[in-house]
MIKOLGU-89109 format. One record per residue: x, y, z of N, C-alpha, C, O in turn; residue in three letters; chain. Coordinates in steps of 0.02 Angstrom, whole numbers, plus 50000, padded with zeros to 5 digits. Layout:
N
- n.xx,n.yy,n.zz,ca.xx,ca.yy,ca.zz,c.xx,c.yy,c.zz,o.xx,o.yy,o.zz,code,unit
- X,Y,Z,X,Y,Z,X,Y,Z,X,Y,Z,ALA,A
...
END
This chain:
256
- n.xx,n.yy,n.zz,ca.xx,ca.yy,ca.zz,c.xx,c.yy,c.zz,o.xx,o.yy,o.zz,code,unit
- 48232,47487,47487,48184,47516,47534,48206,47499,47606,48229,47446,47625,UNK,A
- 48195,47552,47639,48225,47534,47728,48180,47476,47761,48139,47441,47731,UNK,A
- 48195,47473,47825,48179,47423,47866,48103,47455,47886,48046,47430,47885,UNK,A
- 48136,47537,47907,48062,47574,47928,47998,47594,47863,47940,47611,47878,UNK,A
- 48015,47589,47819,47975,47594,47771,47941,47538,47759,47880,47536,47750,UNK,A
- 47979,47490,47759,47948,47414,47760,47889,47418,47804,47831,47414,47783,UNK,A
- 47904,47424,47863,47862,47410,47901,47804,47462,47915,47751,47450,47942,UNK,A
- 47825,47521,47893,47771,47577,47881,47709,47564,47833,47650,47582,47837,UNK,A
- 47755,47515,47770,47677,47495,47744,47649,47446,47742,47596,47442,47711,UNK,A
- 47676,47397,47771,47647,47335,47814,47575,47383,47844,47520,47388,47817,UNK,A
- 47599,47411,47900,47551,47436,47937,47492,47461,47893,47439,47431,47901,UNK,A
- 47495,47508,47850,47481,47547,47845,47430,47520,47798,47373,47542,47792,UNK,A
- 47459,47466,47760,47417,47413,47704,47364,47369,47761,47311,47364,47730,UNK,A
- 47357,47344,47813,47327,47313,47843,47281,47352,47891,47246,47316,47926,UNK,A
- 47273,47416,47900,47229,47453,47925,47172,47498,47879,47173,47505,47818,UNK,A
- 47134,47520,47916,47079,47550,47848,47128,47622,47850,47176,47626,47888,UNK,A
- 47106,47678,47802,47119,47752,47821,47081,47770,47882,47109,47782,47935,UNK,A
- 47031,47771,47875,47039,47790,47942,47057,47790,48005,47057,47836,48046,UNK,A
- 47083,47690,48013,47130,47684,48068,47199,47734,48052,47229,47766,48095,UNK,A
- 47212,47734,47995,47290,47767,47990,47299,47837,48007,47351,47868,48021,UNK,A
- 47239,47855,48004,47234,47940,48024,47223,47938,48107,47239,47984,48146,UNK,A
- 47194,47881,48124,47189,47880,48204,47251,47880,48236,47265,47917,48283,UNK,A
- 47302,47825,48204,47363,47820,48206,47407,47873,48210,47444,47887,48257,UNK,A
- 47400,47901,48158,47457,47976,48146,47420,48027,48209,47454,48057,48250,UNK,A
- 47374,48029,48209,47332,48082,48260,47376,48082,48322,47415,48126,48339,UNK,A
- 47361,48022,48355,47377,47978,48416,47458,47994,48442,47476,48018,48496,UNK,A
- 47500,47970,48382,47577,47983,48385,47583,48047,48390,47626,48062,48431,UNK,A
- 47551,48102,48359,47552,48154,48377,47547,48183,48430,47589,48225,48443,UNK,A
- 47493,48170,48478,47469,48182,48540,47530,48148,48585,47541,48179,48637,UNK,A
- 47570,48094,48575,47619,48067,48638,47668,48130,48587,47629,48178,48591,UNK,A
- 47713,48149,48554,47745,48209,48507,47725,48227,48555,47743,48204,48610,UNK,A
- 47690,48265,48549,47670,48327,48576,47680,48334,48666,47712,48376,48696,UNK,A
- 47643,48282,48690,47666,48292,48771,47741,48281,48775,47766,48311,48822,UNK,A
- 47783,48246,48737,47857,48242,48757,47880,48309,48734,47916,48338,48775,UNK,A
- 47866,48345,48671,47870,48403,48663,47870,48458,48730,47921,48484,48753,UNK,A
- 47814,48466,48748,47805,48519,48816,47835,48475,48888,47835,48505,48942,UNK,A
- 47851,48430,48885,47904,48397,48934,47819,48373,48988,47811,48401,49042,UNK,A
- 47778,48332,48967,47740,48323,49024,47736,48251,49022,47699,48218,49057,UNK,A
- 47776,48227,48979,47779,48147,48992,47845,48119,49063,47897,48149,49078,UNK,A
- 47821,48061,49090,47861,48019,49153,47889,47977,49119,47855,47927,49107,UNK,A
- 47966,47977,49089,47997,47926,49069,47946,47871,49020,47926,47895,48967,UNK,A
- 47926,47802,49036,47897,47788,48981,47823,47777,49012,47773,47777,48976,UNK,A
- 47819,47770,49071,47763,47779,49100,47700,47835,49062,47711,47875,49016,UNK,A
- 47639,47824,49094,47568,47843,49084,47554,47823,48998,47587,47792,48956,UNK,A
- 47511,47846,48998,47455,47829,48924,47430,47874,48901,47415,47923,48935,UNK,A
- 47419,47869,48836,47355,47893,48786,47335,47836,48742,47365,47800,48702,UNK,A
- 47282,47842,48759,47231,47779,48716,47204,47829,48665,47206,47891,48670,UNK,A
- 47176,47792,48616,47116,47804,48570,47088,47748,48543,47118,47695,48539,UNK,A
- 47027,47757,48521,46976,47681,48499,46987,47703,48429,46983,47759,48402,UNK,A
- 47003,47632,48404,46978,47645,48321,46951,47643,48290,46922,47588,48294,UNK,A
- 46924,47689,48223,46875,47673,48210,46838,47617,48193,46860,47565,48166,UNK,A
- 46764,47633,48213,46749,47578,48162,46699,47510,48240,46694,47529,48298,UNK,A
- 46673,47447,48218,46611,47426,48268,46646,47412,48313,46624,47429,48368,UNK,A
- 46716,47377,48311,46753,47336,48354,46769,47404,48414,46783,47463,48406,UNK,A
- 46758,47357,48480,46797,47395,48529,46890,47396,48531,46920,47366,48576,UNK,A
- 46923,47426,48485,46980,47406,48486,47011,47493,48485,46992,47547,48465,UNK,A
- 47055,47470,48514,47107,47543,48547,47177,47544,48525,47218,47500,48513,UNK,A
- 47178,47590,48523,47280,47601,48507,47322,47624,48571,47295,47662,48612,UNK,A
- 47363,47610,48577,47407,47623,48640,47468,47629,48630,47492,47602,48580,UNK,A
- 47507,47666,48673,47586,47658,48647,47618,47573,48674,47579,47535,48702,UNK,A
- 47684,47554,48661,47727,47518,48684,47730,47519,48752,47715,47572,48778,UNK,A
- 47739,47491,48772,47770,47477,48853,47845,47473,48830,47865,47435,48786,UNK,A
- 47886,47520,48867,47951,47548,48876,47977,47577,48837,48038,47585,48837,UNK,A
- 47922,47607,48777,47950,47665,48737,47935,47733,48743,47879,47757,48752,UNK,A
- 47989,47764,48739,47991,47854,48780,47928,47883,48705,47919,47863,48647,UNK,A
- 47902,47934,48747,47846,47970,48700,47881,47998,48639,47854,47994,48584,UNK,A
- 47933,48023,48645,47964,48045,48582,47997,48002,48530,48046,48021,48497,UNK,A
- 47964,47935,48523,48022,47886,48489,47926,47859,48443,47918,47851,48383,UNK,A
- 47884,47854,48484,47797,47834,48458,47806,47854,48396,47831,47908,48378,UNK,A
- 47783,47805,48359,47756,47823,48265,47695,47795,48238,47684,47737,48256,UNK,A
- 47658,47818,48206,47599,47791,48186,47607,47694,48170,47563,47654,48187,UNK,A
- 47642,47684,48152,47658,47620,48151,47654,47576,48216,47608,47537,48227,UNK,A
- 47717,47589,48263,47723,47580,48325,47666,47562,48397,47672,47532,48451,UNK,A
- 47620,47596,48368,47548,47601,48403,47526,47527,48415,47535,47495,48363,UNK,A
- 47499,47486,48468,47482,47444,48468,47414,47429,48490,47392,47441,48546,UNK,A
- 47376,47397,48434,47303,47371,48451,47299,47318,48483,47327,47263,48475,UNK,A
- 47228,47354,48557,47207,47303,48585,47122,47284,48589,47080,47311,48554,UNK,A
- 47114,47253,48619,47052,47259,48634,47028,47286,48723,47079,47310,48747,UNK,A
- 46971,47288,48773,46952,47316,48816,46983,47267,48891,46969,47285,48949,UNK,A
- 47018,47217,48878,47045,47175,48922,47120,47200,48897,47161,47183,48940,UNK,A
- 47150,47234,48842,47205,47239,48846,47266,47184,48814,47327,47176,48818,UNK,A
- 47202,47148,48779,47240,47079,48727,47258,47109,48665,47218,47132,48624,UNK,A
- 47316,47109,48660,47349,47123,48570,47286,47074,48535,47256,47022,48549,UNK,A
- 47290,47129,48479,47219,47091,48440,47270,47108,48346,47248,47099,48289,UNK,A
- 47316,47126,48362,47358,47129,48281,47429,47101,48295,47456,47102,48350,UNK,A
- 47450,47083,48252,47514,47075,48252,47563,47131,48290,47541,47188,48294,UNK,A
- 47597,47122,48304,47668,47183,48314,47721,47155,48359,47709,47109,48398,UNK,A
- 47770,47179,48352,47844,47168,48384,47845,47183,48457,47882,47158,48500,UNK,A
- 47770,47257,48466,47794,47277,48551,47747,47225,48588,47721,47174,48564,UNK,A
- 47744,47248,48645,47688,47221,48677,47684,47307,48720,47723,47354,48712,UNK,A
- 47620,47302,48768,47608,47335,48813,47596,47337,48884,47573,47281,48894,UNK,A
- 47597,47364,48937,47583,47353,49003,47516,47363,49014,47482,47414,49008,UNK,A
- 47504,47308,49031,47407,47295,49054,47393,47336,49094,47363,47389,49085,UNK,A
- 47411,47315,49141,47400,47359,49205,47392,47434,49193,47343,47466,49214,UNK,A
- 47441,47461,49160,47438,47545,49149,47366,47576,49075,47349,47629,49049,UNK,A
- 47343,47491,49069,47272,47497,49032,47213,47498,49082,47156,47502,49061,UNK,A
- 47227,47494,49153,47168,47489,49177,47126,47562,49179,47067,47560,49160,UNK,A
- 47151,47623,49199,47118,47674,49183,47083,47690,49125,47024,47708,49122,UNK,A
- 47138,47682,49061,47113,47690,49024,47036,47623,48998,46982,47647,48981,UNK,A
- 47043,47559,49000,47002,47526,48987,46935,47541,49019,46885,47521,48988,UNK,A
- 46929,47569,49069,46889,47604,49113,46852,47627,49094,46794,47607,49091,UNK,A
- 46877,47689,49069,46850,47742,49039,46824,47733,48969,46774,47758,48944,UNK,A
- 46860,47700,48949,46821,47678,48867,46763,47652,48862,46725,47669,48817,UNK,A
- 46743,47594,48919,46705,47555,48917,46638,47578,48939,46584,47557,48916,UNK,A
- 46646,47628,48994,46596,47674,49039,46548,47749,48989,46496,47781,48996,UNK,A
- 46609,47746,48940,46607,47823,48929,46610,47818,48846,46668,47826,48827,UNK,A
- 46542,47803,48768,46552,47805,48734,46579,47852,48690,46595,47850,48630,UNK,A
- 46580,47901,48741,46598,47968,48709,46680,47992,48703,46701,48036,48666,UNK,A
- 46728,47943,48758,46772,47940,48760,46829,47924,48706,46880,47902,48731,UNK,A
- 46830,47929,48650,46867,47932,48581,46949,47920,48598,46989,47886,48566,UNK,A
- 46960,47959,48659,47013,47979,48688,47062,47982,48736,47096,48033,48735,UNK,A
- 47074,47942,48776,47089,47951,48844,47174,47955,48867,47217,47911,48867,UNK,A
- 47173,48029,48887,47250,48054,48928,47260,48032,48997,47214,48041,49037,UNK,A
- 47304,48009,49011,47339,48018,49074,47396,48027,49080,47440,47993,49053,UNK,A
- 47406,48092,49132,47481,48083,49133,47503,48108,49209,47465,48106,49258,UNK,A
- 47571,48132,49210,47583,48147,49284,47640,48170,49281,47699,48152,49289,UNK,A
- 47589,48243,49259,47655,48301,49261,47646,48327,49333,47602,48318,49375,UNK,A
- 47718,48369,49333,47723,48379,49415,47683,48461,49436,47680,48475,49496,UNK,A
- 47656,48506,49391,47595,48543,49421,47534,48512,49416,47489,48546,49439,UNK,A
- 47516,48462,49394,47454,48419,49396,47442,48378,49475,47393,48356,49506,UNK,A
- 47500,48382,49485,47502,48337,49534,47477,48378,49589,47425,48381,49620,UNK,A
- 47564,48427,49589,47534,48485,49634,47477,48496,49657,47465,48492,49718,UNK,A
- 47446,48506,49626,47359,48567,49610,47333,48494,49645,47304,48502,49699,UNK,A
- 47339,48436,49626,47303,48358,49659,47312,48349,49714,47269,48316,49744,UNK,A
- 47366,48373,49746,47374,48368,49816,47339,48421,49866,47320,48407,49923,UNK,A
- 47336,48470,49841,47288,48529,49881,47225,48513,49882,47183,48484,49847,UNK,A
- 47230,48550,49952,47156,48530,50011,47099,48554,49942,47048,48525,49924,UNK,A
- 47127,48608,49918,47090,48652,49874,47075,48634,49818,47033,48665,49785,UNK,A
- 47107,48580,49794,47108,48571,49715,47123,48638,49659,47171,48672,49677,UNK,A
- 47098,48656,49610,47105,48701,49565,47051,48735,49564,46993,48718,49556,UNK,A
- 47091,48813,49578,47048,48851,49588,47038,48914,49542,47081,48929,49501,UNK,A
- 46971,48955,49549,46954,48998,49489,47006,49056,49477,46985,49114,49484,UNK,A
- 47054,49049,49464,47115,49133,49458,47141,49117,49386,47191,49143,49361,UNK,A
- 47103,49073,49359,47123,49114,49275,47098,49107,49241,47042,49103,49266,UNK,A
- 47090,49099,49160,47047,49080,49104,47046,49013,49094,47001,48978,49072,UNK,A
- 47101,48999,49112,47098,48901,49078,47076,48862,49113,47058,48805,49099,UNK,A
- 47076,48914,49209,47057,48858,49247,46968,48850,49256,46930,48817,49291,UNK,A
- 46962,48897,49207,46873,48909,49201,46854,48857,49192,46823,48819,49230,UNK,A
- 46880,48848,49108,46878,48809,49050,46876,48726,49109,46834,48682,49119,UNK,A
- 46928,48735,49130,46942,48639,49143,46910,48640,49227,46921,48588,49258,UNK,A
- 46874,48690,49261,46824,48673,49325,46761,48666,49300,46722,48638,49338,UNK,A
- 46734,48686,49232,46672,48662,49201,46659,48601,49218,46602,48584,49232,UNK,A
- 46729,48545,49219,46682,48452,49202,46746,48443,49243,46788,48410,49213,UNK,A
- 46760,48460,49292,46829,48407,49329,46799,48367,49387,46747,48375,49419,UNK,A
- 46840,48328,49391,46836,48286,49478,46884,48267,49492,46935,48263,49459,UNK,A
- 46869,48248,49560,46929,48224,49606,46931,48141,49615,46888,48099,49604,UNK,A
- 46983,48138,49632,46971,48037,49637,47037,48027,49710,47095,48045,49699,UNK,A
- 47024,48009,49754,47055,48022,49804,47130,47963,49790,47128,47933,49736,UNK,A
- 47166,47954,49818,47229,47916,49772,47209,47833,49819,47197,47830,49879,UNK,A
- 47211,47774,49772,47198,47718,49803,47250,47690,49785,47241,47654,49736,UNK,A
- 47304,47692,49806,47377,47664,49780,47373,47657,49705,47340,47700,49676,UNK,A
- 47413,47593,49653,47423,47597,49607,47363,47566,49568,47337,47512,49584,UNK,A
- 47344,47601,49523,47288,47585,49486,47299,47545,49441,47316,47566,49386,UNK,A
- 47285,47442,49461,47316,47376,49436,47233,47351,49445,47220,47297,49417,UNK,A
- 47196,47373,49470,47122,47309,49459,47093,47359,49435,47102,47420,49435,UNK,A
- 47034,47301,49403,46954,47319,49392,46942,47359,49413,46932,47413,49384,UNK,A
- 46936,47343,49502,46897,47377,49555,46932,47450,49541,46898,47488,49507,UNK,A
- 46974,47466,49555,47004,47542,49530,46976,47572,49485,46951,47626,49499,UNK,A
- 46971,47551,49424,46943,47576,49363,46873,47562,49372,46844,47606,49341,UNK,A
- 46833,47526,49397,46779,47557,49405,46736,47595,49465,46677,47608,49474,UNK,A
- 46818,47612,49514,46812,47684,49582,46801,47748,49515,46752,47780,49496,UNK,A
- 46878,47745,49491,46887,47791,49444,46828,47811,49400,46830,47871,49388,UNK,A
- 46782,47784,49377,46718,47780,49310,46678,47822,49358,46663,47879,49338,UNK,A
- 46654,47799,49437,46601,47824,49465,46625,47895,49480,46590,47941,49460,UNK,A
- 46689,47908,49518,46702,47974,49507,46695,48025,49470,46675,48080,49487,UNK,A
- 46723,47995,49384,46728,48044,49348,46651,48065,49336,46630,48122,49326,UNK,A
- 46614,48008,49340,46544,48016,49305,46521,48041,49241,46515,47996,49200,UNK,A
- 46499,48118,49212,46490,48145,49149,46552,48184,49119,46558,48209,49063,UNK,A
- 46600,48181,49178,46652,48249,49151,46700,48232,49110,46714,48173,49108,UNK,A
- 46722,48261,49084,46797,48251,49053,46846,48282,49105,46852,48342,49099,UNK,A
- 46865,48265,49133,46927,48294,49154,46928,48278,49232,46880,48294,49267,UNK,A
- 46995,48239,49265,46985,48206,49329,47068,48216,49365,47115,48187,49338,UNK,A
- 47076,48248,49413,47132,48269,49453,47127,48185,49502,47081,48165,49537,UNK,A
- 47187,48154,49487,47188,48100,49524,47237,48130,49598,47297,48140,49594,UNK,A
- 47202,48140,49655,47244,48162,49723,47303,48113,49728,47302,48052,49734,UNK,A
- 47372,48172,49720,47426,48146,49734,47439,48107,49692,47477,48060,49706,UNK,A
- 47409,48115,49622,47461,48037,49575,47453,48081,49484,47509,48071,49461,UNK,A
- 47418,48114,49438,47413,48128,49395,47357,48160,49379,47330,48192,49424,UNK,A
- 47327,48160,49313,47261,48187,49294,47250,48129,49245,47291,48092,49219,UNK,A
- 47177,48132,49238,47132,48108,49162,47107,48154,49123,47078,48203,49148,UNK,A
- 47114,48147,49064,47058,48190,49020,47040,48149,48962,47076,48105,48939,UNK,A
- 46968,48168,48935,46944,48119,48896,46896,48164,48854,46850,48198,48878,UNK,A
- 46914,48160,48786,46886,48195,48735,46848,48145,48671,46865,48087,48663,UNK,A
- 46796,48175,48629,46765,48155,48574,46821,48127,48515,46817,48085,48470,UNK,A
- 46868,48165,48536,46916,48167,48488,46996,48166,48516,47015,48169,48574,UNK,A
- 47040,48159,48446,47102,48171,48497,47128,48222,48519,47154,48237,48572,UNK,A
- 47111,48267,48443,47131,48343,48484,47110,48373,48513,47135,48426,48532,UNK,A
- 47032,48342,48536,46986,48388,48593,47020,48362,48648,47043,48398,48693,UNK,A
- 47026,48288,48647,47077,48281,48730,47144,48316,48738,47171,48339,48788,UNK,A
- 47163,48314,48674,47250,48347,48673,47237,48439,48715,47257,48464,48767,UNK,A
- 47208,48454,48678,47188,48511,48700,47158,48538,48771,47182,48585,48803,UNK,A
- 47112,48507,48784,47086,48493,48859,47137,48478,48914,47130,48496,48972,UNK,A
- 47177,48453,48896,47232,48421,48923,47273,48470,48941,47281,48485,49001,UNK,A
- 47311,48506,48878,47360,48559,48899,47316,48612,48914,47348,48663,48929,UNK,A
- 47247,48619,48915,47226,48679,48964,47217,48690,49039,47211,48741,49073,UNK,A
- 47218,48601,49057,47210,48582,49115,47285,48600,49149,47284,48646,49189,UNK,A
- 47341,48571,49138,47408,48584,49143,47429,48648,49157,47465,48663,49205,UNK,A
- 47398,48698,49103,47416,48768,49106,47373,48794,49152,47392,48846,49178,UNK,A
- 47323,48772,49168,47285,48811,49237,47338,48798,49312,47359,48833,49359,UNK,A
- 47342,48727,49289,47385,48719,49363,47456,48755,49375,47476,48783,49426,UNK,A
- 47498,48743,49291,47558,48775,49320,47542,48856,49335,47591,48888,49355,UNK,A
- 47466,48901,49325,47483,48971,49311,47452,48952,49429,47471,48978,49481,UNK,A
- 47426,48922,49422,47415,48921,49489,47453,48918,49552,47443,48941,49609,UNK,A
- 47516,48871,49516,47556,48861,49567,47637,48902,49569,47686,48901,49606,UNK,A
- 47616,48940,49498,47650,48999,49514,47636,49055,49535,47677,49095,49557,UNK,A
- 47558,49068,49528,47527,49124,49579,47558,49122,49637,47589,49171,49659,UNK,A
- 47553,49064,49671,47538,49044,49754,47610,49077,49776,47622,49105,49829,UNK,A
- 47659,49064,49713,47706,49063,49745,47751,49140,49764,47807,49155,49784,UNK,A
- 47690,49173,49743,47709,49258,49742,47692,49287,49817,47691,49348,49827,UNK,A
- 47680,49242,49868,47644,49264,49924,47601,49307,49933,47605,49332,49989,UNK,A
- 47571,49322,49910,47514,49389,49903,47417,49353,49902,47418,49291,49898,UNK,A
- 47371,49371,49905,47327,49349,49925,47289,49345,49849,47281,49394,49813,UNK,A
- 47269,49281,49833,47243,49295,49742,47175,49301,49736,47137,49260,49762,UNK,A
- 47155,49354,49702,47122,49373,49682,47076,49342,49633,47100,49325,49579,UNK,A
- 47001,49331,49647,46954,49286,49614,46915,49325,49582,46902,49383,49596,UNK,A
- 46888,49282,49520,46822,49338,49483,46762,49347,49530,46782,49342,49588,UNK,A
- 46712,49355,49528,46656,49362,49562,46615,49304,49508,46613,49294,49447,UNK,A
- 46586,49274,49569,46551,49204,49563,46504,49197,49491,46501,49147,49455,UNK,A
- 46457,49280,49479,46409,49285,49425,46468,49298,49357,46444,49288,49301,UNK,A
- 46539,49319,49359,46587,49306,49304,46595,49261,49307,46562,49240,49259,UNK,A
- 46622,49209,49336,46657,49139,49353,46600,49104,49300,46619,49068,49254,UNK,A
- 46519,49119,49314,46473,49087,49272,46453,49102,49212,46426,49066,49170,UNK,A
- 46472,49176,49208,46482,49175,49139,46526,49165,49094,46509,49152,49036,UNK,A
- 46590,49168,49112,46642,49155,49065,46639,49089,49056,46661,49068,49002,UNK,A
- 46611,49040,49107,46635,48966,49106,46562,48950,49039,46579,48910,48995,UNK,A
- 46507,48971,49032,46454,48968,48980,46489,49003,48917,46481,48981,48860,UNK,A
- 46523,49050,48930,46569,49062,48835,46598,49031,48832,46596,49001,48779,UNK,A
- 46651,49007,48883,46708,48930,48863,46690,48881,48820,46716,48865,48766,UNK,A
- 46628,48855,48857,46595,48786,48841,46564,48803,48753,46564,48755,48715,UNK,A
- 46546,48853,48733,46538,48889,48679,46476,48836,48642,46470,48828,48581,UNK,A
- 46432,48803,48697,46369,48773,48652,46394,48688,48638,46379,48642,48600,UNK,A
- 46429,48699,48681,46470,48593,48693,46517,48588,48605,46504,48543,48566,UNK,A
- 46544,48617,48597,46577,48632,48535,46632,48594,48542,46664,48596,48595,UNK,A
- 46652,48555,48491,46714,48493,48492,46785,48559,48476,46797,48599,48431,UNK,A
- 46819,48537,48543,46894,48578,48571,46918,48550,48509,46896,48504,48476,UNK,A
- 46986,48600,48497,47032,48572,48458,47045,48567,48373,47091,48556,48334,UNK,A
- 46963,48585,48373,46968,48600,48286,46996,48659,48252,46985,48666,48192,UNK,A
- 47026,48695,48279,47061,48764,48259,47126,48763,48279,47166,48800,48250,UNK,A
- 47150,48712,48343,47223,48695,48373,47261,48651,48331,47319,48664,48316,UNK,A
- 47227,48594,48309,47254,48558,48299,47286,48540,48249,47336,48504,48254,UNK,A
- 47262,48562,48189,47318,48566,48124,47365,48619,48125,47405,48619,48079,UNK,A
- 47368,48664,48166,47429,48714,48190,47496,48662,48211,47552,48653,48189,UNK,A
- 47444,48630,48282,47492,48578,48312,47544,48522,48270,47605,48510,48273,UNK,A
- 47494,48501,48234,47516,48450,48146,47577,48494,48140,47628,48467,48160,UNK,A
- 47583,48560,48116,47606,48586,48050,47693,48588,48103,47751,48584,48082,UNK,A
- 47660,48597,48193,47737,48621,48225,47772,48538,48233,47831,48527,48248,UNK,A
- 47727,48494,48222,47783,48431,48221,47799,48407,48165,47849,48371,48165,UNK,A
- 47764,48419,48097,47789,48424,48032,47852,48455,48019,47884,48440,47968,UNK,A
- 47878,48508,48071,47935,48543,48063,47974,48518,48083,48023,48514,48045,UNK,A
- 47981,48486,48154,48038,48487,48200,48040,48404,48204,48093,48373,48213,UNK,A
- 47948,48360,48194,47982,48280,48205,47956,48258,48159,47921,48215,48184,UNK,A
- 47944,48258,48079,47906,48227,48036,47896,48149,48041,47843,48121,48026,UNK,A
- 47928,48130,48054,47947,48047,48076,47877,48018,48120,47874,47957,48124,UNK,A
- 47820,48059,48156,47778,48029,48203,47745,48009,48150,47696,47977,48170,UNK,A
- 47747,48013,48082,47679,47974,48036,47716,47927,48002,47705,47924,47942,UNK,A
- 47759,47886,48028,47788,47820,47990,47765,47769,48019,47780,47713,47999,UNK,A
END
């Protein structure tokens, strides 16, 4: 038996199923952003809490690239960011402060993305933020905010600027540095996430047509954004085993 198998069921024996499905979920979601190229070298995060009473979270490695993450690999902490299991990696605290933030503020938070792709940013730096010229950007101006940039986000005090900003929303354009998104679930954040992304890049390729863009009218803008929301309906339950089936093909390896 290999080295990685070994240790695949180490893991895998010492967690409940349902941590292991949080696990495989999770690896999927970092898959997946290295997939569409929106990960920074090994930089930003995706958290998830696991199940179950304990406040305890999964996180990637500190200095491992998103495409290398395996359900195994995942490292549990608790809300200060203390390894609370065994494992070989460790993690960067500091790049837990957003996320610890948000977990702690927000029970609803199952999920929490950050990343800092470069039309996220874009769209973060405008006077304007993200504006109504398409379908997705409906979808992700329903619950967004702004958080103005306070250098590098390393204290408390940051993460709890960050909490008061976001307030009820899921979804937070950090000016000049990345985005947050934070879902019930993982594939409701996964999803939320790349809708947020795709609003910005269709935005900042509008702009770049020089021509004057064209907006819905305010009483559409309110209705389409009330079919989006479709009755507060958990995103992702129709995406996401699609998503499964395209890294089952190309990286089977994220569930070891």
């Amino acid at each position: 038996m290999s080295t990685a198998t070994q240790k695949t069921s180490t893991i895998r024996e010492q967690v409940s199923e349902a941590e292991w499905q949080a696990r495989v979920d999770l690896a999927a979601a970092y898959r997946l952003v290295a997939c569409y190229g929106w990960d920074d070298l090994v930089f930003t995060h995706i958290s998830a809490r696991v199940p179950g009473p304990e406040h305890h979270f999964l996180i990637n490695p500190y200095g491992m690239m998103f495409d290398e993450i395996t359900a195994s690999s995942l490292v549990k902490v608790d809300l200060d960011g203390k390894i609370v299991m065994e494992t070989p990696y460790f993690i960067n605290p500091a790049g837990f402060t957003i996320h610890s933030a948000v977990h702690a503020a927000r029970e609803d938070a199952h999920c929490v993305i950050h990343l800092h792709t470069d039309y996220g940013i874009a769209v973060s730096a405008q006077e304007n933020g993200l504006l109504p010229i398409s379908q997705q950007s409906l979808v992700a101006l329903a619950s967004l905010a702004y958080h103005d940039y306070e250098g590098l986000a390393l204290s408390p005090r940051e993460g709890e600027s960050l909490v008061r900003t976001l307030g009820a929303r899921t979804a937070m354009l950090l000016r000049n540095h990345g985005l947050v998104v934070l879902g019930r679930t993982i594939a409701e954040a996964y999803v939320l996430a790349a809708t947020l992304i795709k609003a910005c890049r269709i935005q900042i390729a509008a702009q770049g047509g020089n021509a004057a863009l064209h907006r819905p009218r305010a009483e559409v803008i309110a209705l389409a954004a009330e079919q989006l929301r479709d009755g507060g309906a958990i995103e992702g339950v129709v995406e996401w085993p699609a998503l499964i089936r395209k890294l089952d093909r190309i990286c089977p390896d994220f569930r070891s």
